[in-house]
PDB file of the backbone (N, CA, C, O) and the ligand in Angstrom, with CONECT records:
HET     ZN  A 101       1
ATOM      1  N   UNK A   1      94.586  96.944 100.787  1.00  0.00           N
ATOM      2  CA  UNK A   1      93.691  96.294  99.826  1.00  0.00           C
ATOM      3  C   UNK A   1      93.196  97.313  98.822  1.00  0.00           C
ATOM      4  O   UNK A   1      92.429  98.211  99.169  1.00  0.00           O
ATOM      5  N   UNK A   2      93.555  97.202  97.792  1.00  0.00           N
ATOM      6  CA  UNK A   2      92.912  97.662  96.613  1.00  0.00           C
ATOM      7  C   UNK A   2      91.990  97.212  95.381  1.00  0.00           C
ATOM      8  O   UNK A   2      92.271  96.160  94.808  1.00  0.00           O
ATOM      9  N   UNK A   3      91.111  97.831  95.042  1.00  0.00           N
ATOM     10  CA  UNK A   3      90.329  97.036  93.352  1.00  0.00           C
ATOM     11  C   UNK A   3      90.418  98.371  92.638  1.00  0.00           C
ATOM     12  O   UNK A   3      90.250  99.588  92.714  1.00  0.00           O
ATOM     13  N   UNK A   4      90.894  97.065  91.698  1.00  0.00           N
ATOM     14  CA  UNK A   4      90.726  97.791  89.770  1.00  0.00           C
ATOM     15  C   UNK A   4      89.814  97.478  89.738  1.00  0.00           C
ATOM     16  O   UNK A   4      89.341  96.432  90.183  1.00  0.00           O
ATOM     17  N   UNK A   5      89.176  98.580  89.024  1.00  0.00           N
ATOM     18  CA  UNK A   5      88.197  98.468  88.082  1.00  0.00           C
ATOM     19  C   UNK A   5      88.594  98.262  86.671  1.00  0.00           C
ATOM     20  O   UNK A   5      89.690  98.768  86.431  1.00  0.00           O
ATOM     21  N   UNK A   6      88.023  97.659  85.644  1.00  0.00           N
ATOM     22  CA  UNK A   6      88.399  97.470  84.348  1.00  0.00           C
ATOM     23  C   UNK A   6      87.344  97.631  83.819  1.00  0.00           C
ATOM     24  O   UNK A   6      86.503  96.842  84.249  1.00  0.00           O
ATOM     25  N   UNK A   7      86.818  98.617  82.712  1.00  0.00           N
ATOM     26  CA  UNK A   7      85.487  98.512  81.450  1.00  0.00           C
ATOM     27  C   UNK A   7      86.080  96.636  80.878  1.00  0.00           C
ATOM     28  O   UNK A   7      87.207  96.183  81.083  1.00  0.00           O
ATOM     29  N   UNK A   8      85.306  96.141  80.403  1.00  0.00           N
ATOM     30  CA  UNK A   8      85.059  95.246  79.910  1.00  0.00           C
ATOM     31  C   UNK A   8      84.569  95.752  78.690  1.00  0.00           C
ATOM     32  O   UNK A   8      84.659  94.752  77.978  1.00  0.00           O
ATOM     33  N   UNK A   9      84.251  96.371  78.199  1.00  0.00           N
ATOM     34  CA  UNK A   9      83.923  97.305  76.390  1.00  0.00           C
ATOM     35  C   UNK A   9      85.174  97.072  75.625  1.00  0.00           C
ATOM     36  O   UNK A   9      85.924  98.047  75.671  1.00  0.00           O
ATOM     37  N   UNK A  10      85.657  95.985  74.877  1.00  0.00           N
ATOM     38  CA  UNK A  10      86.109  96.354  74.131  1.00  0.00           C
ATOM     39  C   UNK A  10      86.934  97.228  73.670  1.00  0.00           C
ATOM     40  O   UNK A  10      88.162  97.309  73.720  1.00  0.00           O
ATOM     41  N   UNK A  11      85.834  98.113  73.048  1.00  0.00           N
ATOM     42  CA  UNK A  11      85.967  99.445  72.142  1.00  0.00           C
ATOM     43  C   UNK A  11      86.364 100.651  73.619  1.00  0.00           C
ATOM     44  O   UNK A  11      86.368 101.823  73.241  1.00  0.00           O
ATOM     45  N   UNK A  12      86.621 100.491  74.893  1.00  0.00           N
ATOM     46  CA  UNK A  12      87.057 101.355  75.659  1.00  0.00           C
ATOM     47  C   UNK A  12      88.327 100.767  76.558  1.00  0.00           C
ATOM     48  O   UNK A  12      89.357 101.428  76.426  1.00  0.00           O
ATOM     49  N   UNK A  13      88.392  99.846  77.279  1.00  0.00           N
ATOM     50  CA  UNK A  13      88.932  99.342  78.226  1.00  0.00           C
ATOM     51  C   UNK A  13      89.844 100.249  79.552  1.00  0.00           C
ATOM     52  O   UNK A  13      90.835 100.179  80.279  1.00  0.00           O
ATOM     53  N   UNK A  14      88.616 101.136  79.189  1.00  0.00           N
ATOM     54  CA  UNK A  14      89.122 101.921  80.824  1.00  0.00           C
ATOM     55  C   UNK A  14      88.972 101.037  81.756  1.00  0.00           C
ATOM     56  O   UNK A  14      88.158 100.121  81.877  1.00  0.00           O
ATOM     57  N   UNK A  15      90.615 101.716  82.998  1.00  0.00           N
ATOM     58  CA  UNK A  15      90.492 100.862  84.274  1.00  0.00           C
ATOM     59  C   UNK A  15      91.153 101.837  84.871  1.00  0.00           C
ATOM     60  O   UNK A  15      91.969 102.582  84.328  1.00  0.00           O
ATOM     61  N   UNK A  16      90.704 101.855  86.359  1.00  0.00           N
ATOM     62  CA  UNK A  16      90.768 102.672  87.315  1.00  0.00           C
ATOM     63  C   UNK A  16      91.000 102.085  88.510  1.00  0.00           C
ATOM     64  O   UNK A  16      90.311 101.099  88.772  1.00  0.00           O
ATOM     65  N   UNK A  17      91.910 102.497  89.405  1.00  0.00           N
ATOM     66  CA  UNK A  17      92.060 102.184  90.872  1.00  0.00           C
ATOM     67  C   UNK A  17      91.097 102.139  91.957  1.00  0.00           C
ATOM     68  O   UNK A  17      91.337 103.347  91.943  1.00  0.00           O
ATOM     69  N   UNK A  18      90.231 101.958  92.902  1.00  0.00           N
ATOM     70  CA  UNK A  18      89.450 101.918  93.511  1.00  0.00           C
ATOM     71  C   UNK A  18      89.823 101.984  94.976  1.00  0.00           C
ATOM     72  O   UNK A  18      89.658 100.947  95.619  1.00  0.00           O
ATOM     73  N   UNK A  19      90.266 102.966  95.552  1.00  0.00           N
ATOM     74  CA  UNK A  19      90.437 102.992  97.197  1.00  0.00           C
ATOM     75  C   UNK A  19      89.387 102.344  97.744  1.00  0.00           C
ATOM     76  O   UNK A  19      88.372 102.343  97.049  1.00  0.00           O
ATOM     77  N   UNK A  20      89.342 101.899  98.586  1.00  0.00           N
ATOM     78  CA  UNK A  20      87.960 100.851  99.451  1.00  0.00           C
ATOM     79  C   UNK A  20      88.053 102.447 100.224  1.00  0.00           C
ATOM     80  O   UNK A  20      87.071 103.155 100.004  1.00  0.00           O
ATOM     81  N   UNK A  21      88.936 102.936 100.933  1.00  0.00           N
ATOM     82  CA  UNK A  21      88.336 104.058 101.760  1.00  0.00           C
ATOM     83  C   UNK A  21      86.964 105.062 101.202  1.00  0.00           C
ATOM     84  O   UNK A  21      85.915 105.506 101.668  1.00  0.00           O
ATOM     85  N   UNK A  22      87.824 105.089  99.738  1.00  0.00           N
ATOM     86  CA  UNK A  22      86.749 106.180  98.880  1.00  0.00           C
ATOM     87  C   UNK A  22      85.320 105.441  99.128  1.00  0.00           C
ATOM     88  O   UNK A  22      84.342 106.165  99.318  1.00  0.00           O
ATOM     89  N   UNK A  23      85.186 104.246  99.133  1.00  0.00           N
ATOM     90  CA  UNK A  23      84.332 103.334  98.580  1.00  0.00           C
ATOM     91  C   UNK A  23      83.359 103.447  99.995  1.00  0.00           C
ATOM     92  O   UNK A  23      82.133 103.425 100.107  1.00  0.00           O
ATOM     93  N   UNK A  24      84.225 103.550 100.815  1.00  0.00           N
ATOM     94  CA  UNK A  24      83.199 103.181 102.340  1.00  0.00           C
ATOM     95  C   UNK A  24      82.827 104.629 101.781  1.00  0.00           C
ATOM     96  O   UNK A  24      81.696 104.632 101.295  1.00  0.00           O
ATOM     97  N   UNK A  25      83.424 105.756 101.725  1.00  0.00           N
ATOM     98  CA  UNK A  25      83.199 107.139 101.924  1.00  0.00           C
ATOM     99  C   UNK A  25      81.291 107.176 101.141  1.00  0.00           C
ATOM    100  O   UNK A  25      80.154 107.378 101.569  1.00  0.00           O
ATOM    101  N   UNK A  26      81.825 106.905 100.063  1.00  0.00           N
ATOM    102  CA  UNK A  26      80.487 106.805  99.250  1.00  0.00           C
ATOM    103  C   UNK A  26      79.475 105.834  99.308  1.00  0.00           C
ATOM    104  O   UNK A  26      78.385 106.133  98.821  1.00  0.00           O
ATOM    105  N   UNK A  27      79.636 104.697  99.828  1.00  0.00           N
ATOM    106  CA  UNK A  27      78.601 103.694 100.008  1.00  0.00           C
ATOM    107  C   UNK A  27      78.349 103.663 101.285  1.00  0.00           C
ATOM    108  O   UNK A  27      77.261 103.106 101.437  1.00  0.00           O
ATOM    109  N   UNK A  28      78.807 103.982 102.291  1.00  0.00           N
ATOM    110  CA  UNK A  28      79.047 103.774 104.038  1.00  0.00           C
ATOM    111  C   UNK A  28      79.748 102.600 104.337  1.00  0.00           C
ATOM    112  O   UNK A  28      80.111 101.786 103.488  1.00  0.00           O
ATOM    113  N   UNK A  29      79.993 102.487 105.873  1.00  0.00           N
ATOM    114  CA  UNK A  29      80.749 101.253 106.545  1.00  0.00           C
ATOM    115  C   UNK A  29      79.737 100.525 106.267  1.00  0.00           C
ATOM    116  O   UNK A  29      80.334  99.521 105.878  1.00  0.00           O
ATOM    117  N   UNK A  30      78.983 100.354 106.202  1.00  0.00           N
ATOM    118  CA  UNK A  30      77.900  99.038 105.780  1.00  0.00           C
ATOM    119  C   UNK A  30      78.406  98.399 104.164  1.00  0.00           C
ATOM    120  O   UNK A  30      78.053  97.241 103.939  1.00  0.00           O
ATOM    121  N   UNK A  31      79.182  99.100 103.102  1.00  0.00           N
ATOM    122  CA  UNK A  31      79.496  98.882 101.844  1.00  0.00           C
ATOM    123  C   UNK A  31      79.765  97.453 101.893  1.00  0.00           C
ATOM    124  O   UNK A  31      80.497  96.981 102.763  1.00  0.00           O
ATOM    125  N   UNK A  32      79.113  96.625 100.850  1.00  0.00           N
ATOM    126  CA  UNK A  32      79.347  95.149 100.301  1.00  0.00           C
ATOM    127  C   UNK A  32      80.775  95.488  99.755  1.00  0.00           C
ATOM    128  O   UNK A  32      81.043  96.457  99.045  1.00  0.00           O
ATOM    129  N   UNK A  33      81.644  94.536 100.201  1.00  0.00           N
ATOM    130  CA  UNK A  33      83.179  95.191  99.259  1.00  0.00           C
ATOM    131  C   UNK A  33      83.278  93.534  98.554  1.00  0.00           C
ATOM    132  O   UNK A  33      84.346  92.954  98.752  1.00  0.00           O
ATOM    133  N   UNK A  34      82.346  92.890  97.863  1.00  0.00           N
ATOM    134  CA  UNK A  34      82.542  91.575  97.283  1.00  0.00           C
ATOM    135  C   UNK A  34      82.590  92.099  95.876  1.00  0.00           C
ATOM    136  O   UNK A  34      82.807  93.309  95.820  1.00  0.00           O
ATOM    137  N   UNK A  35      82.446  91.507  94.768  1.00  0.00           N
ATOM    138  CA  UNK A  35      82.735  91.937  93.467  1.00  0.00           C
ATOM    139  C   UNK A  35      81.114  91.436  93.261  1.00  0.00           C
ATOM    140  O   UNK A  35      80.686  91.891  92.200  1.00  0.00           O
ATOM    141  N   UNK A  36      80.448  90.900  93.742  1.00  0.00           N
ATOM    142  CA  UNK A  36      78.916  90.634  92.761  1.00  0.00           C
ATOM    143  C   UNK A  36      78.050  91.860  93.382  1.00  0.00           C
ATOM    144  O   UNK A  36      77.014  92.301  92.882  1.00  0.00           O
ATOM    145  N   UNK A  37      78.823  92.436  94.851  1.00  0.00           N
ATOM    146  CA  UNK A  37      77.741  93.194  95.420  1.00  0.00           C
ATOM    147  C   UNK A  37      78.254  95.068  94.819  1.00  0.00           C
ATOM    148  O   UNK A  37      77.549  96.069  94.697  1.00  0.00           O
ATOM    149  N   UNK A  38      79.112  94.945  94.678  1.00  0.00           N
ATOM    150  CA  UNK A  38      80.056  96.138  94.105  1.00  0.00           C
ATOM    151  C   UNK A  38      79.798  96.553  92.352  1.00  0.00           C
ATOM    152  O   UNK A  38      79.794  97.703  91.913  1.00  0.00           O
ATOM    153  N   UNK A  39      79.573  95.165  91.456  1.00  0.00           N
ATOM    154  CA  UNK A  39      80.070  95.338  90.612  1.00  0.00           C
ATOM    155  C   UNK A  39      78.144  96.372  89.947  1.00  0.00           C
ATOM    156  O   UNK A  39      77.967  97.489  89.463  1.00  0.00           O
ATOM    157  N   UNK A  40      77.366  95.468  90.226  1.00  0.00           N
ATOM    158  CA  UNK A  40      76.342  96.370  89.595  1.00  0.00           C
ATOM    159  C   UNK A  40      76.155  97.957  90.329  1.00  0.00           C
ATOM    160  O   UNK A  40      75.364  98.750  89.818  1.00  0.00           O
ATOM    161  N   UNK A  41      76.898  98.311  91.481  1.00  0.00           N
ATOM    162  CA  UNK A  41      76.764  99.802  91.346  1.00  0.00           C
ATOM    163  C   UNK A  41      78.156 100.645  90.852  1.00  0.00           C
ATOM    164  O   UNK A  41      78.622 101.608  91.462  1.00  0.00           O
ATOM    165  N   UNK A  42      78.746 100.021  89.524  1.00  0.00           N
ATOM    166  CA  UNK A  42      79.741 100.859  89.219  1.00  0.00           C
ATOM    167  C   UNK A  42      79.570 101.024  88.002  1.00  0.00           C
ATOM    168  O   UNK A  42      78.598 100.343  87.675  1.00  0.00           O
ATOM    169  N   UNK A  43      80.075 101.675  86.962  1.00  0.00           N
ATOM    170  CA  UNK A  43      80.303 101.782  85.763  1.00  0.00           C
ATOM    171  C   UNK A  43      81.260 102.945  85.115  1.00  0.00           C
ATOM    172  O   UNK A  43      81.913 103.866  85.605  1.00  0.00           O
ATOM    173  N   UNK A  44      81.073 102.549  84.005  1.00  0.00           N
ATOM    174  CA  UNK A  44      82.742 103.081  83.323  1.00  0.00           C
ATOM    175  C   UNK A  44      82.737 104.581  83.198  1.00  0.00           C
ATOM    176  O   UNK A  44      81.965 105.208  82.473  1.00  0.00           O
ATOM    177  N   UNK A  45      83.639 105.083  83.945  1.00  0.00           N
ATOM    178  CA  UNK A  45      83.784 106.506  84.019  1.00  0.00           C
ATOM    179  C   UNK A  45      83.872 107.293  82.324  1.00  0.00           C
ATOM    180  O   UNK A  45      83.257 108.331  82.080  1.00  0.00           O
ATOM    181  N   UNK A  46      84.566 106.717  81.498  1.00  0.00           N
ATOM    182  CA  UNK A  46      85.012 106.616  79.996  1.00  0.00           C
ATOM    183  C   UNK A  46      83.783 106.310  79.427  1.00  0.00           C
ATOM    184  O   UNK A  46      83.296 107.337  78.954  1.00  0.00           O
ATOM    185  N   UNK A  47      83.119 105.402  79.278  1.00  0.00           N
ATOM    186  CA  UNK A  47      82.088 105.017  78.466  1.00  0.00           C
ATOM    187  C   UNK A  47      80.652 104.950  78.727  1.00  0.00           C
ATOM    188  O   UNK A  47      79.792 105.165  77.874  1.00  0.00           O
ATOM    189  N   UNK A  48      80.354 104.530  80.396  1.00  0.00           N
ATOM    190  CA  UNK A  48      79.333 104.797  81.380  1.00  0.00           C
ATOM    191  C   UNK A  48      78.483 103.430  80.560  1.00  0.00           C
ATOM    192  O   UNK A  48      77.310 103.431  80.187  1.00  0.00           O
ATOM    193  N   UNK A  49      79.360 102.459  80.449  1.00  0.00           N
ATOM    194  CA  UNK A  49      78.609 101.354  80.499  1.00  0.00           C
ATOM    195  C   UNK A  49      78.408 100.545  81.504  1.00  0.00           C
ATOM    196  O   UNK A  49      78.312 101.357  82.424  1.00  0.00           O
ATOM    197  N   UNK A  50      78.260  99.384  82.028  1.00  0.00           N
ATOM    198  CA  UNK A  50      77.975  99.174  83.076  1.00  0.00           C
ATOM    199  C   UNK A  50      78.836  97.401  82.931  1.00  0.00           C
ATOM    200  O   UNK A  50      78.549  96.486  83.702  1.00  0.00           O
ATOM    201  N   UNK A  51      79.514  97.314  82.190  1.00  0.00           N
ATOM    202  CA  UNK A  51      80.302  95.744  82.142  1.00  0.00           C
ATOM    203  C   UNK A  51      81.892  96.309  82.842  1.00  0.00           C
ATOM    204  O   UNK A  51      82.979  96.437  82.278  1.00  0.00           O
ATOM    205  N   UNK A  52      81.538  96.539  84.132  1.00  0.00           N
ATOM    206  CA  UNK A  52      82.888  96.833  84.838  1.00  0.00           C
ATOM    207  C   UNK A  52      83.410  95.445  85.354  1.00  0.00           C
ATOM    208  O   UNK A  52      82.715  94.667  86.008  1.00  0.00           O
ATOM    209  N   UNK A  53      84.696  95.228  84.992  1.00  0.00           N
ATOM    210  CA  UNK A  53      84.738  93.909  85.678  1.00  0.00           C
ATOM    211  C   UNK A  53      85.960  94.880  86.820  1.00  0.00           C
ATOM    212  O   UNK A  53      86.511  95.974  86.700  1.00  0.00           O
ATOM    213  N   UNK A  54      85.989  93.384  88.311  1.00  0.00           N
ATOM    214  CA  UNK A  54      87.193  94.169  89.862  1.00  0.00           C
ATOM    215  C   UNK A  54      88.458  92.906  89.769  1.00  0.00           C
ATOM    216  O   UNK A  54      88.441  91.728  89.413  1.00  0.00           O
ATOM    217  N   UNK A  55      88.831  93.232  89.950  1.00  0.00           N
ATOM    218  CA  UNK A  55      90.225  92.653  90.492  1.00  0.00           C
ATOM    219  C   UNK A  55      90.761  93.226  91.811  1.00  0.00           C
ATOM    220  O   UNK A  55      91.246  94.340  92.010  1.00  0.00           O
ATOM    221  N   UNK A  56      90.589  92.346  92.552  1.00  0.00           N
ATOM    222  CA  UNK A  56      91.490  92.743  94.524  1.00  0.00           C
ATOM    223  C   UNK A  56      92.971  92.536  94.195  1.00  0.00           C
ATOM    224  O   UNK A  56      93.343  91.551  93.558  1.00  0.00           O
ATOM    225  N   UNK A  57      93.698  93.355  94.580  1.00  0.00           N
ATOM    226  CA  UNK A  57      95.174  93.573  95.109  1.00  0.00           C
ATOM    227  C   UNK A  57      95.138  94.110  96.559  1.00  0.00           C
ATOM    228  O   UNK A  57      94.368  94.986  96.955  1.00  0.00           O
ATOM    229  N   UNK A  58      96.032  93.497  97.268  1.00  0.00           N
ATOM    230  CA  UNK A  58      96.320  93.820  98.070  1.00  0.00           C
ATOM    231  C   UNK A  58      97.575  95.231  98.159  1.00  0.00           C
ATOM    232  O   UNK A  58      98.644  94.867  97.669  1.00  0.00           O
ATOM    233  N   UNK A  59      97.601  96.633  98.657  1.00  0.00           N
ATOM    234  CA  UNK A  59      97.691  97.499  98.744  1.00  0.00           C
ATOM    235  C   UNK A  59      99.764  97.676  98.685  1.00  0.00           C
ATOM    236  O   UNK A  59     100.545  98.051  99.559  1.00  0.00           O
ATOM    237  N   UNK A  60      99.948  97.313  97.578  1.00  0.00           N
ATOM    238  CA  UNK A  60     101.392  96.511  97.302  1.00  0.00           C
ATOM    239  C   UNK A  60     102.486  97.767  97.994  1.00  0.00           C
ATOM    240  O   UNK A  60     103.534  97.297  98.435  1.00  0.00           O
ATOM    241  N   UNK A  61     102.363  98.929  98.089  1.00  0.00           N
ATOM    242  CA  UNK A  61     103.401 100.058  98.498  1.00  0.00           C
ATOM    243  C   UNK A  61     103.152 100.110 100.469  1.00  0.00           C
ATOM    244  O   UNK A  61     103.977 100.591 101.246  1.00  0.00           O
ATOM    245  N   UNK A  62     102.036  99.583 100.800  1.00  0.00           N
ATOM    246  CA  UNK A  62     102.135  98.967 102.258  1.00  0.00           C
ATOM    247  C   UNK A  62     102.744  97.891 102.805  1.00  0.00           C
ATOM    248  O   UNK A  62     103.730  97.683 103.512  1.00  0.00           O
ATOM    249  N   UNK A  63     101.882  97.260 102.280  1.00  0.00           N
ATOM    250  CA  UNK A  63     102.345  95.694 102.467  1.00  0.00           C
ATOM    251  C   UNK A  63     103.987  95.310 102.459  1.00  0.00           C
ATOM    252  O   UNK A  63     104.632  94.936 103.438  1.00  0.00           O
ATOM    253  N   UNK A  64     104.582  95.544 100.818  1.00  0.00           N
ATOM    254  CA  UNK A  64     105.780  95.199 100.504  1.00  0.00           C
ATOM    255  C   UNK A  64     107.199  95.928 101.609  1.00  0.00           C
ATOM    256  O   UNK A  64     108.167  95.363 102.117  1.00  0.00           O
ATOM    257  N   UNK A  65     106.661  97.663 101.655  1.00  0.00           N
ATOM    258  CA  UNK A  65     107.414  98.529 102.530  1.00  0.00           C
ATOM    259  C   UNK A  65     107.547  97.853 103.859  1.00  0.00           C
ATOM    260  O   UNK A  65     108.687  97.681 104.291  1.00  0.00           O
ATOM    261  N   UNK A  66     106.343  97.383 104.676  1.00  0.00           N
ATOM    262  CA  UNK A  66     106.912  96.823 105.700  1.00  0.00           C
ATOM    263  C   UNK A  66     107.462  95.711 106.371  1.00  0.00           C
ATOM    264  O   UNK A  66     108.138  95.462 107.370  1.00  0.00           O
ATOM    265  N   UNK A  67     106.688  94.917 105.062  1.00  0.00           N
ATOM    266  CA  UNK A  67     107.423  93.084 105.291  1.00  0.00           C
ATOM    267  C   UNK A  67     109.002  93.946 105.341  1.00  0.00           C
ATOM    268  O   UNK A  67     109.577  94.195 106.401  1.00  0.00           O
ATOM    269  N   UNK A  68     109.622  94.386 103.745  1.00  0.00           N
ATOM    270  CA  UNK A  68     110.806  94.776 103.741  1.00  0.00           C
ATOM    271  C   UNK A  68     111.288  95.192 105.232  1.00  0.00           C
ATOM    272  O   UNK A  68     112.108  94.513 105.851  1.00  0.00           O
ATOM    273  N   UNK A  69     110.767  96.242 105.691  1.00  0.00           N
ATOM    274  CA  UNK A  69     111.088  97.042 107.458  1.00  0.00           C
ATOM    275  C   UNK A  69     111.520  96.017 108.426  1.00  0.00           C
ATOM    276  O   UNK A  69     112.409  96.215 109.255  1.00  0.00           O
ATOM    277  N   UNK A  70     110.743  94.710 108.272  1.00  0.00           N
ATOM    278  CA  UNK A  70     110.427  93.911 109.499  1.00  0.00           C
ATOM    279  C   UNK A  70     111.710  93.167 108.657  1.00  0.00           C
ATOM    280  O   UNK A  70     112.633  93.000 109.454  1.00  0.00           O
ATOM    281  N   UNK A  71     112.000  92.753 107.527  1.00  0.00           N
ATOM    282  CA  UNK A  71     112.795  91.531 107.649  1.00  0.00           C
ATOM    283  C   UNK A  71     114.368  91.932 107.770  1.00  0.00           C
ATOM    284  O   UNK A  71     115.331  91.287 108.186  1.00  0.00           O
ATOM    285  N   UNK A  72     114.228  93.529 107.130  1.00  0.00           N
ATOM    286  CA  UNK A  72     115.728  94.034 107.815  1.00  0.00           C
ATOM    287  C   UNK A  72     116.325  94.447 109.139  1.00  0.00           C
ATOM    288  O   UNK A  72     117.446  94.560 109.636  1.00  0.00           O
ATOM    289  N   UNK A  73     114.778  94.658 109.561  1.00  0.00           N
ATOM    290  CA  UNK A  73     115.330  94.559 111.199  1.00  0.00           C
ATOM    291  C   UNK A  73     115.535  93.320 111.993  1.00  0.00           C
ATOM    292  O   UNK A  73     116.084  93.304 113.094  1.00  0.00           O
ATOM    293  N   UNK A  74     114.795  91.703 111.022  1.00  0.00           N
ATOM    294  CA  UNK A  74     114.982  91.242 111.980  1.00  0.00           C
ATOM    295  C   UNK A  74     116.959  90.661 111.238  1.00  0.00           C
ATOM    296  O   UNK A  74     118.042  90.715 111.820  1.00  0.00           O
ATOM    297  N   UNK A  75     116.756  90.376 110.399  1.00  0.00           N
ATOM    298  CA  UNK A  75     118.508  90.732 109.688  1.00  0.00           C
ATOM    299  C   UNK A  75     119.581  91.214 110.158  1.00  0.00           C
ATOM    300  O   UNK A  75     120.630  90.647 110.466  1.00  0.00           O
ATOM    301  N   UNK A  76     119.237  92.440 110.210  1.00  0.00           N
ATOM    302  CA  UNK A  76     120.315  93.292 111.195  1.00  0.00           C
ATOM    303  C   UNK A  76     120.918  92.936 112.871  1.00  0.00           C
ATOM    304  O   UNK A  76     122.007  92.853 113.439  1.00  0.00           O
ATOM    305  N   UNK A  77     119.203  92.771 113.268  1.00  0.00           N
ATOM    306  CA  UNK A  77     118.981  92.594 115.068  1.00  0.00           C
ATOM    307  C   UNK A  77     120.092  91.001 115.194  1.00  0.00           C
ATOM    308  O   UNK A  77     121.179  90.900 115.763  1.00  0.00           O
ATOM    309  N   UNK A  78     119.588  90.316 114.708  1.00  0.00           N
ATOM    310  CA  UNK A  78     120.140  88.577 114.347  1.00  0.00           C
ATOM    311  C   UNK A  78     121.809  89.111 114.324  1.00  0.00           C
ATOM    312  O   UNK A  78     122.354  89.055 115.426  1.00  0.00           O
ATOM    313  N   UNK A  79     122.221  89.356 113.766  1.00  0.00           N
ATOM    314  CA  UNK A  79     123.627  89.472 113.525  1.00  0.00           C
ATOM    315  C   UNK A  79     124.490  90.063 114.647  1.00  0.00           C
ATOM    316  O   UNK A  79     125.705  90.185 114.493  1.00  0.00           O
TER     317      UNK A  79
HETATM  318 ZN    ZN A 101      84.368 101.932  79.283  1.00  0.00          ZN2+
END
């Protein structure tokens, strides 16, 4: 699981990756990981405004690598 961050400025539109690990690191295991509870303690590294909008992805170089793992083994095993 991953969030972008995106400035919402316009005139900047920095966006940045957001590890949730980093995120516990700095907020603790207690960290709100929702976007209304997240979004007012972030702001734009670039502009240091505070209209960050998140977007969740799920952690696509995990996820994809092992569905792939699992469906060629079960592919292979089958045959
Ligand atoms: Zn910005």
């Amino acid at each position: 699981m991953c969030v972008t961050a995106f400035c919402q400025n316009p005139a900047c539109n920095h966006s940045k990756t957001l590890p949730l690990e980093k995120l516990r690191d700095r907020f603790g295991p207690d960290m709100p990981a929702m976007e209304w509870d997240l979004r007012p303690k972030l702001k734009c590294d670039a502009c240091q405004c505070k209209t960050v909008g998140l977007i969740y992805s799920p952690d696509s170089n995990k996820t994809s690598g092992m569905g792939q793992n699992n469906l060629y083994g079960k592919a292979k095993g089958g045959r």
